[in-house]
C-alpha positions in Angstrom: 16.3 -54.9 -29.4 17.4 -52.2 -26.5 14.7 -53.8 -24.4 16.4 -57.1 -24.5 20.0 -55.0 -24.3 18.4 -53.4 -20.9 17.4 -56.6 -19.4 20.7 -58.3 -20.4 23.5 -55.4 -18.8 21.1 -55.4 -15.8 20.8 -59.2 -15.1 24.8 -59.2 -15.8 26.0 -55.7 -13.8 23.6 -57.0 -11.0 24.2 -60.3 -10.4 20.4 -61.1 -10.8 19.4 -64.8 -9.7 15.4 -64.3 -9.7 13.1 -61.5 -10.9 9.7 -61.0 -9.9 7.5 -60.2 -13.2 4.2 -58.8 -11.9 1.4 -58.8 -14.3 3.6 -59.1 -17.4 1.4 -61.7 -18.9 -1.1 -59.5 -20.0 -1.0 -57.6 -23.3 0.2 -54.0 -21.9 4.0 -53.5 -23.5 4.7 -56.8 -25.7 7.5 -55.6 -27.1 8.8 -55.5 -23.3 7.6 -58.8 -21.8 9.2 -60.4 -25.4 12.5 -58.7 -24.0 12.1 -60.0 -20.3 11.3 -63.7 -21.9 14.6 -63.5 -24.7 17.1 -61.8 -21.9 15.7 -64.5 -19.4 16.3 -67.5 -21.1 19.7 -66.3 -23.0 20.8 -65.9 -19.3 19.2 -69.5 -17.7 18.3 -71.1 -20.6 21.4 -73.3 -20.4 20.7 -74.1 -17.1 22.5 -71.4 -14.5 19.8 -71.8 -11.7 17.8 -68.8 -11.5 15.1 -67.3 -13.8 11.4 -65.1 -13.4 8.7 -65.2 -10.9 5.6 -63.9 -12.9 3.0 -63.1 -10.1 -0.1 -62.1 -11.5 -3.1 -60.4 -10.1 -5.1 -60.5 -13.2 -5.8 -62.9 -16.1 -6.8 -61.7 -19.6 -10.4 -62.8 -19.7 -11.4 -62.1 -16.4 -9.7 -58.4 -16.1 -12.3 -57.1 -18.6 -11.0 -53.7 -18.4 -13.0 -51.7 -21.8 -12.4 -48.3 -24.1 -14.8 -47.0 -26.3 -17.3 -50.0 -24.9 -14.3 -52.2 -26.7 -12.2 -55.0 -24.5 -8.5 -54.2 -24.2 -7.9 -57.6 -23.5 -8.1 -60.6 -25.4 -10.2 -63.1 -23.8 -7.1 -65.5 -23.8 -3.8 -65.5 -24.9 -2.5 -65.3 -28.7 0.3 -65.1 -31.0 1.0 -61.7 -29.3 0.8 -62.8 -25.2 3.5 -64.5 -24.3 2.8 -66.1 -21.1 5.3 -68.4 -19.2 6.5 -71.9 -20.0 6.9 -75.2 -18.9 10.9 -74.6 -18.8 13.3 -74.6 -15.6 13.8 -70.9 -15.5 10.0 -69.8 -15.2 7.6 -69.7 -11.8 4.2 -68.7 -12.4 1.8 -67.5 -9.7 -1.1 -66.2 -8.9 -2.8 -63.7 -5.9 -6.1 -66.1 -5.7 -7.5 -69.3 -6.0 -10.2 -67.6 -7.6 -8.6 -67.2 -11.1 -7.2 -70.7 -10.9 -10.1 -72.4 -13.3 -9.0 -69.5 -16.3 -5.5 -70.2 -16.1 -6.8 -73.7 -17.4 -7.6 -71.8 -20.6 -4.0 -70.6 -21.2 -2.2 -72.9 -24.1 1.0 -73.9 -21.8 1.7 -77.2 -19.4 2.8 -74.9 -16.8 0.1 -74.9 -13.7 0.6 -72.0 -11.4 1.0 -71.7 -7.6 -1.6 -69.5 -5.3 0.7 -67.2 -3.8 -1.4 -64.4 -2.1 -0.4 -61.1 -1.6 1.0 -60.3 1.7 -0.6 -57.2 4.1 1.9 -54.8 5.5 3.0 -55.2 9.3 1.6 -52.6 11.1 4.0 -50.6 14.1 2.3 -50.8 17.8 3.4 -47.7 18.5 0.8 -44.5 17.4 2.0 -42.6 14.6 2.3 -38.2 15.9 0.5 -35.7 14.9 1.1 -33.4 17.1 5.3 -31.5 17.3 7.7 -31.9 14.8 8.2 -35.7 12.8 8.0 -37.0 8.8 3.7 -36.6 9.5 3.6 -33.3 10.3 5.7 -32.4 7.2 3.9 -34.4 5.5 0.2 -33.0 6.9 1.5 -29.1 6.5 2.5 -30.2 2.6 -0.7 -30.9 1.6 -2.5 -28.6 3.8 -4.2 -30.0 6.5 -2.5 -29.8 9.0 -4.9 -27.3 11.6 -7.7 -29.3 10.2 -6.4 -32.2 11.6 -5.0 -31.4 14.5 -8.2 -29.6 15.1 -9.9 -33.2 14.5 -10.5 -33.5 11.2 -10.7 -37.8 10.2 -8.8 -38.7 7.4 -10.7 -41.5 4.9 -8.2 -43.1 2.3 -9.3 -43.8 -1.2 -6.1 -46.5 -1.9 -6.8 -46.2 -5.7 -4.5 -44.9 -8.9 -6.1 -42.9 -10.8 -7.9 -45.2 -13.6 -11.8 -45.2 -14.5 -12.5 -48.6 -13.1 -11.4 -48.1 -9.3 -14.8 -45.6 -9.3 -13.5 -42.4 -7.6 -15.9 -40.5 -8.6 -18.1 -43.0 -6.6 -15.7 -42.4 -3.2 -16.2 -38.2 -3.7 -20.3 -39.0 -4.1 -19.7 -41.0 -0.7 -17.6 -38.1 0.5 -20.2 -35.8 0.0 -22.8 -38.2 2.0 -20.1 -37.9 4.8 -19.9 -34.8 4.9 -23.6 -33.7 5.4 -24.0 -36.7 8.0 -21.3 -34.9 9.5 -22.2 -31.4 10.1 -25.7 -32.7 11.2 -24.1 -34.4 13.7 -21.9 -31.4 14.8 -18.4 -33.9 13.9 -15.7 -32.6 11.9 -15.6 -33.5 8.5 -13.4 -35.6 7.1 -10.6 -35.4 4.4 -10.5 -37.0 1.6 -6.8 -38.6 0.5 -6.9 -40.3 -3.2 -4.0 -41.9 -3.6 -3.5 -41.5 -7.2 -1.3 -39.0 -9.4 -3.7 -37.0 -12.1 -0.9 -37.4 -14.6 -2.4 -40.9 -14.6 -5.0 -40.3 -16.5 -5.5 -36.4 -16.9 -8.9 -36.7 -18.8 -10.6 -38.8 -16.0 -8.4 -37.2 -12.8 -10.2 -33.3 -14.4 -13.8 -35.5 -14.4 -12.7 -36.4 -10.2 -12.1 -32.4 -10.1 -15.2 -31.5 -11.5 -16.9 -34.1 -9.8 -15.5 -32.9 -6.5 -16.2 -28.9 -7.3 -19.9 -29.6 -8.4 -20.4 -31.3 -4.8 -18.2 -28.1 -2.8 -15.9 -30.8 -1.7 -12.4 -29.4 -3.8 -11.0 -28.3 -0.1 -11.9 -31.3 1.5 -9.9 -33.6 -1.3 -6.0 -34.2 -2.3 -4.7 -36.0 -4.7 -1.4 -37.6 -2.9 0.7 -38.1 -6.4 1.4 -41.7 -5.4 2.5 -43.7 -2.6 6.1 -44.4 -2.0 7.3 -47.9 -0.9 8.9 -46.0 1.6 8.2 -42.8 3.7 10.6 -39.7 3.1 11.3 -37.2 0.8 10.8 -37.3 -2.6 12.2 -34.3 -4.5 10.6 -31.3 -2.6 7.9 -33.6 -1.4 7.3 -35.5 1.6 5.5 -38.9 1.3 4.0 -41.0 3.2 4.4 -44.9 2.3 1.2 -47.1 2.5 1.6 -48.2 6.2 2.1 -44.9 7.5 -1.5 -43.6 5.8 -3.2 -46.3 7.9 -2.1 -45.4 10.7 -2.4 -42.2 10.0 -6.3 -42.7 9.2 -6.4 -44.9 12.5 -4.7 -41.9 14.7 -7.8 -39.5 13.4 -10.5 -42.2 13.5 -10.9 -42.0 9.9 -11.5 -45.3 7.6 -11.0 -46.9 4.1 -12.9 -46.1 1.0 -13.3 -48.2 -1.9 -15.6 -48.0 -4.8 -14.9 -50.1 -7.9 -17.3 -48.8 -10.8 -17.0 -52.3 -12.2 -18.2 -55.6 -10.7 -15.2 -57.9 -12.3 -12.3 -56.4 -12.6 -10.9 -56.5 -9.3 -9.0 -60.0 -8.5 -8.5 -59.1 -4.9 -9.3 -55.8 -4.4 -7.3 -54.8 -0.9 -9.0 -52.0 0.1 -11.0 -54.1 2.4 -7.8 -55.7 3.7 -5.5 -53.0 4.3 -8.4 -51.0 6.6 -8.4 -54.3 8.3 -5.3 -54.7 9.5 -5.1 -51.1 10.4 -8.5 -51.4 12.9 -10.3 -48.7 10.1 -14.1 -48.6 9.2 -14.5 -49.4 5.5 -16.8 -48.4 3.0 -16.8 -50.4 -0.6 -19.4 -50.8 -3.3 -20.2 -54.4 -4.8 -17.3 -56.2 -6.8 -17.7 -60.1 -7.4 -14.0 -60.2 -5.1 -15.7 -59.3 -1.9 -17.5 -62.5 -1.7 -15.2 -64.4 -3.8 -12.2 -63.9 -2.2 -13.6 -62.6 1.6 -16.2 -64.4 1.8 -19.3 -63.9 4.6 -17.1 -63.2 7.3 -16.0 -59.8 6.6 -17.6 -56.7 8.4 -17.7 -54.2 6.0 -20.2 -51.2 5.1 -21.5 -51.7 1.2 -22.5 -49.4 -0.8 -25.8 -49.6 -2.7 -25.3 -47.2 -5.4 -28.6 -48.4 -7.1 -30.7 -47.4 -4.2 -31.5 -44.0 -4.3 -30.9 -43.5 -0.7 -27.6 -45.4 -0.4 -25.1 -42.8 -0.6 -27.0 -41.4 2.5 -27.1 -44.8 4.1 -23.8 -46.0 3.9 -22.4 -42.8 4.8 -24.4 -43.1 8.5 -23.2 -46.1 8.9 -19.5 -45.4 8.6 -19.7 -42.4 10.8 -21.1 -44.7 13.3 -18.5 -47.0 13.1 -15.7 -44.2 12.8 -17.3 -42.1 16.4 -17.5 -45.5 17.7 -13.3 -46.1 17.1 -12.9 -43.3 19.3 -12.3 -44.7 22.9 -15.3 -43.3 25.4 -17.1 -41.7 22.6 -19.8 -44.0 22.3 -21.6 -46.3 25.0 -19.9 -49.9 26.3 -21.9 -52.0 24.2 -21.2 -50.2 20.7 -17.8 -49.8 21.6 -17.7 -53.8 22.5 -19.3 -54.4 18.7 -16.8 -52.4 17.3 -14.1 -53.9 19.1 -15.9 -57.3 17.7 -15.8 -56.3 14.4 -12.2 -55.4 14.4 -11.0 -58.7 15.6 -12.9 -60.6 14.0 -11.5 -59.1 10.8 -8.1 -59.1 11.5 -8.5 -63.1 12.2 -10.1 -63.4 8.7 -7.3 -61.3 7.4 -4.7 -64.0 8.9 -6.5 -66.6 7.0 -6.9 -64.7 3.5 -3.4 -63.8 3.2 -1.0 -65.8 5.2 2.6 -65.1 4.7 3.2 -69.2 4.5 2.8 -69.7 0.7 5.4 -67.0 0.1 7.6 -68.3 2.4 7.5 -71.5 0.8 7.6 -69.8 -2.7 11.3 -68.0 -1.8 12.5 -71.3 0.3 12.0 -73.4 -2.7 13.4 -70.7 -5.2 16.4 -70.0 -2.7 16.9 -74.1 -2.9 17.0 -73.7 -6.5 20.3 -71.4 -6.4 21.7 -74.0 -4.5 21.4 -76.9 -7.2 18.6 -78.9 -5.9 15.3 -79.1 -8.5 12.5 -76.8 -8.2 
């Protein structure tokens, strides 16, 4: 198999002690994950310390994901999923405690560890806008630079480009901004979708139509990804994740994020990642929110069954995004914004503490060295 062929030149030319399968127990690409599982145990299966990680984020029946009103997913594993194993060389994990009970419904001995995902550290410093740097490069590349420097916000859709994250919801929200906006006499925002078209073309020229029916095509971009990193990518410069926070933060923008469907987001970090960053967020119902946040998150929800909560929500997030901006607003709202953002960034610590994956890489680091997982 030249899957299998792949895995086994580049565990050998790499020296590889432990790789970090994300998602790979789902059904997407068997013929791959059967590769990773022969490769991985032809290379610790006699007992060199050392083996996969799987880290999932979804589970089959729970990450109902459907075509043609048809699941893609089986609603548990078969003949065709392989999933880990109760042997030396495989760690499972998973993002939430939340999916812990379905994992009970898996055919294997092997229990998984909770093993959050970790938030990005943020710099202190403010990222510039104004004079030369990567931001400004990056803010003439995809044409808005005068906008912003003439105060446009920026809002942050952190989605790829797949029916179920509900852009089409985010533009609709957009377009509630926007008329809030110019009411108001503000500038109006831009819109930053994360995601690459080539995704999914048929449902990224829905987003375009969606956008030019609503007059909104110059107020949206389509970012073609997010690099793990900042730089330059080909002719392109790009912006990594923690640098479009800050960059939203730095024009008092916020976070949109609009799932279309209630239960297929296991975390959903939309929520988070505006937290950490001090941004006003904006996200329609998904069972997550309360699942995984819980009561104690300050967040703007979107009703998109009320026929007046497009307009609603969109009020309230320009309140909270005039009231980011120091002196704008009276003492008091700017003290209950202040309140909200501390208070979410405390809930943050507790949702996704960086202690279970320290412990995860001390114990697989131990491992290496000869002592038993």
């Amino acid at each position: 198999m030249p899957y299998q062929r792949h895995f086994e030149s580049w565990f050998e030319e790499n020296d590889i002690d432990w790789v970090c399968a994300v998602n790979m127990t789902l059904s997407d690409a068997v013929p791959v994950t059967m590769a990773l599982h022969r490769a991985a145990e032809q290379r610790w299966g006699s007992g060199r310390p050392g083996g996969v990680l799987f880290w999932d984020h979804d589970l089959l029946s729970s990450y109902a994901v459907h075509e043609n009103d048809e699941r893609v997913y089986p609603l548990r594993p078969n003949e065709f999923t392989l999933v880990p194993q109760a042997v030396p060389w495989h760690v499972w994990a998973i993002v939430s405690d939340v999916l812990l009970p379905e994992t009970r419904l898996y055919p294997i001995d092997l229990r998984p560890l909770v093993v959050p995902n970790i938030l990005p550290l943020l710099s202190r410093q403010d990222i510039p806008i104004q004079g030369p740097s990567i931001v400004s490069s990056f803010l003439l590349g995809i044409d808005v630079m005068d906008g912003v420097r003439a105060g446009r916000p920026i809002l942050l859709c952190p989605n790829r480009i797949f029916p179920v994250k509900g852009i089409e919801i985010s533009i609709r929200v957009l377009a509630a901004i926007k008329g809030v906006s110019i009411k108001r006499g503000l500038a109006v925002p831009y819109l930053l979708i994360f995601g690459d078209p080539e995704e999914d073309p048929g449902y990224a020229a829905e987003l375009h139509l969606v956008a030019h029916e609503s007059r909104l095509t110059d107020d949206i971009r389509f970012l073609g990804g997010v690099p793990l990193c900042s730089g330059v990518k080909g002719t392109r410069v790009m912006l990594d994740e923690k640098d479009l926070l800050q960059l939203a933060a730095a024009t008092h923008g916020g976070v949109v994020y609009t799932p279309n469907t209630a239960n297929l987001e296991s975390v959903g970090l939309g929520p988070a990642l505006a937290s950490i960053a001090d941004l006003p967020r904006l996200v329609s119902k998904f069972n997550a929110l309360d699942q995984v946040y819980g009561d104690g998150l300050n967040v703007i929800r979107l009703d998109v069954s009320s026929p007046n909560g497009f307009d609603v929500a969109a009020r309230c997030l320009v309140d909270w995004m005039v009231a980011s901006m120091k002196g704008s607003v009276p003492t008091s709202q700017q003290k209950a914004w202040l309140d909200v953002v501390l208070q979410n960034k405390g809930l943050m610590k507790k949702k996704f503490p960086m202690k279970p994956w320290k412990d995860l890489l001390l114990r697989l680091a131990a491992w290496l060295k000869g002592f038993p997982q």
